[in-house]
C-alpha positions as CSV (number, residue, x, y, z in Angstrom):
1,X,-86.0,47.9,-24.7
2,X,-85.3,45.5,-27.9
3,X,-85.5,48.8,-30.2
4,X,-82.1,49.7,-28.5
5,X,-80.5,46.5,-29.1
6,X,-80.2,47.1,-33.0
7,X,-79.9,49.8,-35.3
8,X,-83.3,50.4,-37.3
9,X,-85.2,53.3,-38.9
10,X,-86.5,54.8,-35.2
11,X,-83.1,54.5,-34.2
12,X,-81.9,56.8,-36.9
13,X,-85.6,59.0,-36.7
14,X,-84.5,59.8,-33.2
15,X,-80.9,60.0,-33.2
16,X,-81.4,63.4,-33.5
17,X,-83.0,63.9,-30.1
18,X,-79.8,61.6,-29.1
19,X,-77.5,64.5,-30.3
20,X,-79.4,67.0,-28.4
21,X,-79.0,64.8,-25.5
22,X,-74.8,64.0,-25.6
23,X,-74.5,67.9,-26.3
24,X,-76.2,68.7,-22.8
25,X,-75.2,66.0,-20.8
26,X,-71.6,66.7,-22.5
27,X,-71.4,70.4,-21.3
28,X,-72.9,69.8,-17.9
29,X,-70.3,67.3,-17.9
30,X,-67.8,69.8,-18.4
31,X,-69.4,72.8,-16.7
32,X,-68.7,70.8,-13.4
33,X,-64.8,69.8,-14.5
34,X,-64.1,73.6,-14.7
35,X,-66.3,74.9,-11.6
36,X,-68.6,76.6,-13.2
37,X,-71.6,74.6,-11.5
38,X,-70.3,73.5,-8.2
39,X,-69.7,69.9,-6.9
40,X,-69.4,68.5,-3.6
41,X,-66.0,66.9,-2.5
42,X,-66.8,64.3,0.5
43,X,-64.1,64.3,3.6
44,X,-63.7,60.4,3.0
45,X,-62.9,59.0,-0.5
46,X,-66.3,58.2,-2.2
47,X,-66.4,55.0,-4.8
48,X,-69.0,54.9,-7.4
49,X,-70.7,52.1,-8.7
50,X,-72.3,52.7,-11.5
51,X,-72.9,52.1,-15.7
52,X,-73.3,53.9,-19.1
53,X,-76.9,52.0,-20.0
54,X,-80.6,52.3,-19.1
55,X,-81.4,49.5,-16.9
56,X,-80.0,46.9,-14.3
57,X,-76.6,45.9,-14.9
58,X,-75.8,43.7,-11.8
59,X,-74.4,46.9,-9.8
60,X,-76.4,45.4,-6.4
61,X,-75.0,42.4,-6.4
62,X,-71.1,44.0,-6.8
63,X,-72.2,46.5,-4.3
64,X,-72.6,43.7,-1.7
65,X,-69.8,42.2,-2.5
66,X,-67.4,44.8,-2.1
67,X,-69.2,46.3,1.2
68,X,-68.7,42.4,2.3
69,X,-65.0,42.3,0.7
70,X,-64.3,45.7,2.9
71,X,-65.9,44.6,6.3
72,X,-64.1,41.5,6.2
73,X,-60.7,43.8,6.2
74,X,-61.9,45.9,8.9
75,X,-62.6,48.9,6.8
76,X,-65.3,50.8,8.1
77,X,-67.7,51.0,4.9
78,X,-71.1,53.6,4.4
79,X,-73.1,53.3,1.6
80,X,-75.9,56.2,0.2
81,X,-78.2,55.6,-2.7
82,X,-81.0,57.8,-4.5
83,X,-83.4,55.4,-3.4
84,X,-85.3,54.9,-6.4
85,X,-88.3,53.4,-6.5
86,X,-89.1,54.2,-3.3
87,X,-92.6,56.9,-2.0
88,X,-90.3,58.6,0.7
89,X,-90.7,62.4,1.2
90,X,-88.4,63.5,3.8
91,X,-84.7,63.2,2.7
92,X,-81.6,62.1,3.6
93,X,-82.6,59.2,6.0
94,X,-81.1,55.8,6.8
95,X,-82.5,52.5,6.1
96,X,-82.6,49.4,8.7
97,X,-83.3,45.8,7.9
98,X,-87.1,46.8,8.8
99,X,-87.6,49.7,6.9
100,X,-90.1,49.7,3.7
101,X,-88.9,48.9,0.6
102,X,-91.8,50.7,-0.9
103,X,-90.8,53.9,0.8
104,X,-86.9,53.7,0.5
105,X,-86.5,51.6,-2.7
106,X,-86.0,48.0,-2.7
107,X,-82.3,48.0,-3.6
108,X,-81.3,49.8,-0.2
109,X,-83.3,47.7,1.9
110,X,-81.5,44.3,0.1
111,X,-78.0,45.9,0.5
112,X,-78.8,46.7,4.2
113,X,-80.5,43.1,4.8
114,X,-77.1,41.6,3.2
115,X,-74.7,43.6,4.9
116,X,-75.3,45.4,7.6
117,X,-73.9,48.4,6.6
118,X,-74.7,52.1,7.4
119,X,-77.2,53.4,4.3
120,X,-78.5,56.5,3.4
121,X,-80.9,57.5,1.0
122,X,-81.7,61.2,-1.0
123,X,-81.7,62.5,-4.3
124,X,-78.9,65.0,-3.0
125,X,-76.1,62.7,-2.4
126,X,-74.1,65.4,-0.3
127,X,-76.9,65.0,2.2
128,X,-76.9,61.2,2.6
129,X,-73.5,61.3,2.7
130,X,-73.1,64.3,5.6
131,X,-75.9,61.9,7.5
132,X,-73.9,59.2,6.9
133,X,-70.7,60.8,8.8
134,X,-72.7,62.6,11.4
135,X,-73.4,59.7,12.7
136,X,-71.1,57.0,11.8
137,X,-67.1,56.7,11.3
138,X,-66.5,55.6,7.9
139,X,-63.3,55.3,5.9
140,X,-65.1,55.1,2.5
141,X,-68.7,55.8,0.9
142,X,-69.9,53.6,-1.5
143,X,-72.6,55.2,-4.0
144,X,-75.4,52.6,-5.2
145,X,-75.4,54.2,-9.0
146,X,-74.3,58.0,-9.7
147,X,-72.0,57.7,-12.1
148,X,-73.8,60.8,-14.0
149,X,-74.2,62.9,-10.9
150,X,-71.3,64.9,-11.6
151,X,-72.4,67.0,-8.5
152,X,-70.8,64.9,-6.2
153,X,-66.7,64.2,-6.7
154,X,-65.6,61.1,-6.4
155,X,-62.2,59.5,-5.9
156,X,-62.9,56.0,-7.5
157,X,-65.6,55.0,-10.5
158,X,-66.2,51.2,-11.0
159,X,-68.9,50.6,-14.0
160,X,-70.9,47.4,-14.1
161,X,-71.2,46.0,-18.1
162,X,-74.0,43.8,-19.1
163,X,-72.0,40.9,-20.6
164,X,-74.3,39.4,-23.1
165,X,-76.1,42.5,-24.1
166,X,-73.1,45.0,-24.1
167,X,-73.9,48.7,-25.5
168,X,-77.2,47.8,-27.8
169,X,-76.8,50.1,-30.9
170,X,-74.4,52.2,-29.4
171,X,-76.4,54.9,-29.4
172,X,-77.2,57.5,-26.3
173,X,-81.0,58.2,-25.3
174,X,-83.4,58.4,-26.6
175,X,-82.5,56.2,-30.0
176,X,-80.3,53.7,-28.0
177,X,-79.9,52.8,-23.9
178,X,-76.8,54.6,-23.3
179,X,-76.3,57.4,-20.6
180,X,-73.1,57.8,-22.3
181,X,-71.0,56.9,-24.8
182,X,-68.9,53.9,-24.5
183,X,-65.4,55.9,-24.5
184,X,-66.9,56.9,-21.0
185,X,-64.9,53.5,-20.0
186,X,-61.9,54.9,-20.8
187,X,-61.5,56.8,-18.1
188,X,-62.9,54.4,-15.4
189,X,-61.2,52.4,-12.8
190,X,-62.4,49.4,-13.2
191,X,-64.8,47.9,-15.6
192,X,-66.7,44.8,-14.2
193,X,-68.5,42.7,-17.1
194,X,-71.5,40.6,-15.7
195,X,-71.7,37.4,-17.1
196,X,-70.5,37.0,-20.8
197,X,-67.2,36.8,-22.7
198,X,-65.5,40.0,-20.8
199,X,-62.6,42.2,-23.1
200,X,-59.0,41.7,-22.2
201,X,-59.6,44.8,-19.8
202,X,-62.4,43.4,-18.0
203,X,-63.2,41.7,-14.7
204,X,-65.5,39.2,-15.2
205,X,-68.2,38.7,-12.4
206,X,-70.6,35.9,-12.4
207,X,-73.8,35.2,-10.1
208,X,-74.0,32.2,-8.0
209,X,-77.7,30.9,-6.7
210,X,-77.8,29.8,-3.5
211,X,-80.8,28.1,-1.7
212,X,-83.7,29.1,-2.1
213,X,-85.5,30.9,0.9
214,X,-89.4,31.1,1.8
215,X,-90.7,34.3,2.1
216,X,-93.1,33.1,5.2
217,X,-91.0,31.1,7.0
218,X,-86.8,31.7,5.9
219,X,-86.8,28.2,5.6
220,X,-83.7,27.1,3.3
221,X,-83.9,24.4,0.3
222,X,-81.5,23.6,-2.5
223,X,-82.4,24.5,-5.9
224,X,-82.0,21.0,-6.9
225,X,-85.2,19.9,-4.7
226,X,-87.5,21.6,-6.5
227,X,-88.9,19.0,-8.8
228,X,-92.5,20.1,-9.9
229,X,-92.7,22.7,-12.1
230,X,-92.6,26.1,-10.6
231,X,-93.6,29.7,-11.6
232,X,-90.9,32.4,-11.7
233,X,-91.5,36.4,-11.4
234,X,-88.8,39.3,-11.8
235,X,-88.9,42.5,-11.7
236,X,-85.4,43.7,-12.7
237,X,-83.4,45.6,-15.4
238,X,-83.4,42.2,-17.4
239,X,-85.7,39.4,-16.0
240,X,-84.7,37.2,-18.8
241,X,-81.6,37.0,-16.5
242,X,-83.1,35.1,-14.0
243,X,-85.2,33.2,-15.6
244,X,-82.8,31.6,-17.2
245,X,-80.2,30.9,-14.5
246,X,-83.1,29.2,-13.3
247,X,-83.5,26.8,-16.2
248,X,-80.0,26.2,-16.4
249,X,-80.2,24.9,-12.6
250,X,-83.0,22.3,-14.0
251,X,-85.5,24.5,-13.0
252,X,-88.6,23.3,-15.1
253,X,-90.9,27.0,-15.4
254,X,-94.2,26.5,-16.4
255,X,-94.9,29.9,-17.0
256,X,-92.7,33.5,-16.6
257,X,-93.4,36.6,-16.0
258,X,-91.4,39.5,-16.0
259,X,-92.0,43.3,-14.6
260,X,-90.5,46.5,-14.7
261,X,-87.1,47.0,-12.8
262,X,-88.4,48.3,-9.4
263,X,-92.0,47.4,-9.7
264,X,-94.4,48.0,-7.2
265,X,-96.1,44.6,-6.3
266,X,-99.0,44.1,-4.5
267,X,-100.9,40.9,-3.4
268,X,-103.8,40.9,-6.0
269,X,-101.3,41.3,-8.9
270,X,-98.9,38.3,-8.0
271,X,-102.1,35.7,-6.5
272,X,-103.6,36.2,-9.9
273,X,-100.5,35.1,-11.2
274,X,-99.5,31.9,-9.3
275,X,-102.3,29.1,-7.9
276,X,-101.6,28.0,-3.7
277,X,-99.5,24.8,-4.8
278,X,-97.3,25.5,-7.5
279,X,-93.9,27.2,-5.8
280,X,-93.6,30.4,-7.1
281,X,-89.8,31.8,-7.5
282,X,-88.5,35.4,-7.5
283,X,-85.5,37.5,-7.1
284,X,-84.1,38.5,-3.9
285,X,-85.1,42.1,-5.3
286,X,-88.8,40.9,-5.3
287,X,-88.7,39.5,-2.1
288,X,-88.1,42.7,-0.1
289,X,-91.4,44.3,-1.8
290,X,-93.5,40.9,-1.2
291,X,-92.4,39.5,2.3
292,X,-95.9,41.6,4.1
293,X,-98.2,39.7,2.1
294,X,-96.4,36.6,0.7
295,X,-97.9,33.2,0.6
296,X,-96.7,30.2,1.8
297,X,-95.3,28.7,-1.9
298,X,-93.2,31.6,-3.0
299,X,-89.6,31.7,-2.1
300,X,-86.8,33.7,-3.2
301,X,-83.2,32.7,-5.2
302,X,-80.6,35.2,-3.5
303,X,-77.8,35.5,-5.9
304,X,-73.8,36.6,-5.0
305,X,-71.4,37.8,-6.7
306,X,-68.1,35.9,-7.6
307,X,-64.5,36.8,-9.0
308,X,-61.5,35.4,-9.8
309,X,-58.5,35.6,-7.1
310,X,-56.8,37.6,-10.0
311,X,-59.5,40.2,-10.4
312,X,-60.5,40.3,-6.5
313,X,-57.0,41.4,-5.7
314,X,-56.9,43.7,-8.7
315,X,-60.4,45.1,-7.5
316,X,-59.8,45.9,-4.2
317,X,-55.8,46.5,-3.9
318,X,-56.4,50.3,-5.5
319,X,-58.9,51.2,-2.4
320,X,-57.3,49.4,0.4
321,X,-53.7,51.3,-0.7
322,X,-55.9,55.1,-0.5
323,X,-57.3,54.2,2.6
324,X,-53.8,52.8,4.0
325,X,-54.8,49.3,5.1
């Protein structure tokens, strides 16, 4: 939201109702460091990735990337998520390359489709994570988001920073877009800044394109290729994002529209939005929700995420030394 980008009068009319919220997430906080509510400690080391701010921060894309980084080093990687987003009723349960991004969430269905890799979803991340290991051996547990779910111990916490927008006003909900306070990153493993000038303790990440892909038919073509001008849809944390990544690319939009990070699409809404001619571009995100009624001009611009040698070795030497590879 642009009212928690800056400080203004609502910000200071409802920092109040921000106090109120850093005193109870501060003493749940600390109810579970001295026992008093109980956590669960997972029989494999458990990595969070997560972030301090309302929204999408580009934790997917490192989520990939480090289940990829992993399986290429023969460690045997599980991943659980809340699955949010998603109309499913009956919790935990895993999520295959076919199952319904409308029921699981779309960002479980992409990290499955990417990688392969064991997933569980629940709101109760003990449960996905005792699914997980009941039927799978795993040396580590990746958790999609979480970094507030203090229920569930964890041996290693990665946040993801938005590198252009940073903290907003600094403020906690509801007068600013922070779950907590920046000195959160204090005591974090690593801090990953997406896109942006990163701080000298920062590893700065950056999202490549690759070819686009058609929703129909999977057919692959370069960026460069597409010459007319083109539509573009998102419905992430920050669809500004995309749009222009696009438009840096050459991409020449004649018209953008951006949704609500895990919308719910359906094929009235987006056929209303783009004629049968011009191509019509979305996020890999998108895609997942709109492959069982796309149309023949939309395609999709999956995106990866890449690191320095530098930070890639600083990333992953921490975990690969606790699981003794």
């Amino acid at each position: 939201m642009k009212i928690w980008q800056q400080k203004s009068l609502i910000t200071w009319l409802l920092s109040p109702f921000s106090l109120i919220f850093w005193l109870i997430s501060h003493v749940r906080k600390r109810l579970y460091s001295l026992n008093i509510l109980q956590s669960y400690r997972s029989p494999v080391p458990v990595l969070v990735v997560g972030n301090i701010s309302v929204g999408g921060n580009g934790k997917t894309p490192v989520v990939v990337w480090l289940v990829e980084q992993l399986q290429q080093r023969g460690v045997k990687v599980g991943v659980i998520s809340r699955g949010y987003g998603g109309k499913a009723k009956t919790f935990p349960q895993l999520v295959t390359k076919e199952s319904s991004a409308e029921m699981v969430g779309d960002e479980p269905v992409l990290i499955v489709q990417r990688t392969n890799v064991p997933l569980a979803i629940s709101p109760n991340r003990q449960q996905s994570i005792e699914l997980l290991l009941n039927q799978f051996e795993l040396d580590i547990i990746i958790t999609d988001d979480g970094l507030q779910h203090y229920a569930l111990r964890r041996d290693m916490e990665w946040v993801v920073v938005d590198g252009v927008r940073r903290f907003g006003n600094n403020f906690v909900l509801p007068a600013g877009g922070l779950r907590e306070l920046p000195s959160r990153l204090k005591s974090v493993n690593a801090i990953i800044c997406n896109s942006g000038e990163p701080k000298p303790n920062e590893h700065l990440m950056t999202l490549e394109p690759s070819d686009a892909i058609n929703l129909l038919t999977n057919e692959r073509k370069p960026l460069s290729k597409f010459t007319q001008p083109c539509m573009a849809i998102a419905g992430i944390g920050h669809p500004p994002r995309f749009f222009t990544m696009l438009e840096k690319l050459g991409i020449n939009l004649r018209k953008t529209e951006g949704f609500a990070d895990h919308q719910d699409f359906d094929k009235t809404q987006l056929t209303a939005l783009a004629d049968n001619q011009t191509p019509l571009l979305m996020t890999e995100k998108d895609a997942v929700k709109c492959k069982v009624f796309a149309q023949a001009n939309w395609w999709y611009v999956p995106v990866s995420a890449k690191f320095s040698e530098n930070s890639t070795a600083c990333l992953l030497a921490p975990i690969l030394q606790k699981l003794g590879k």
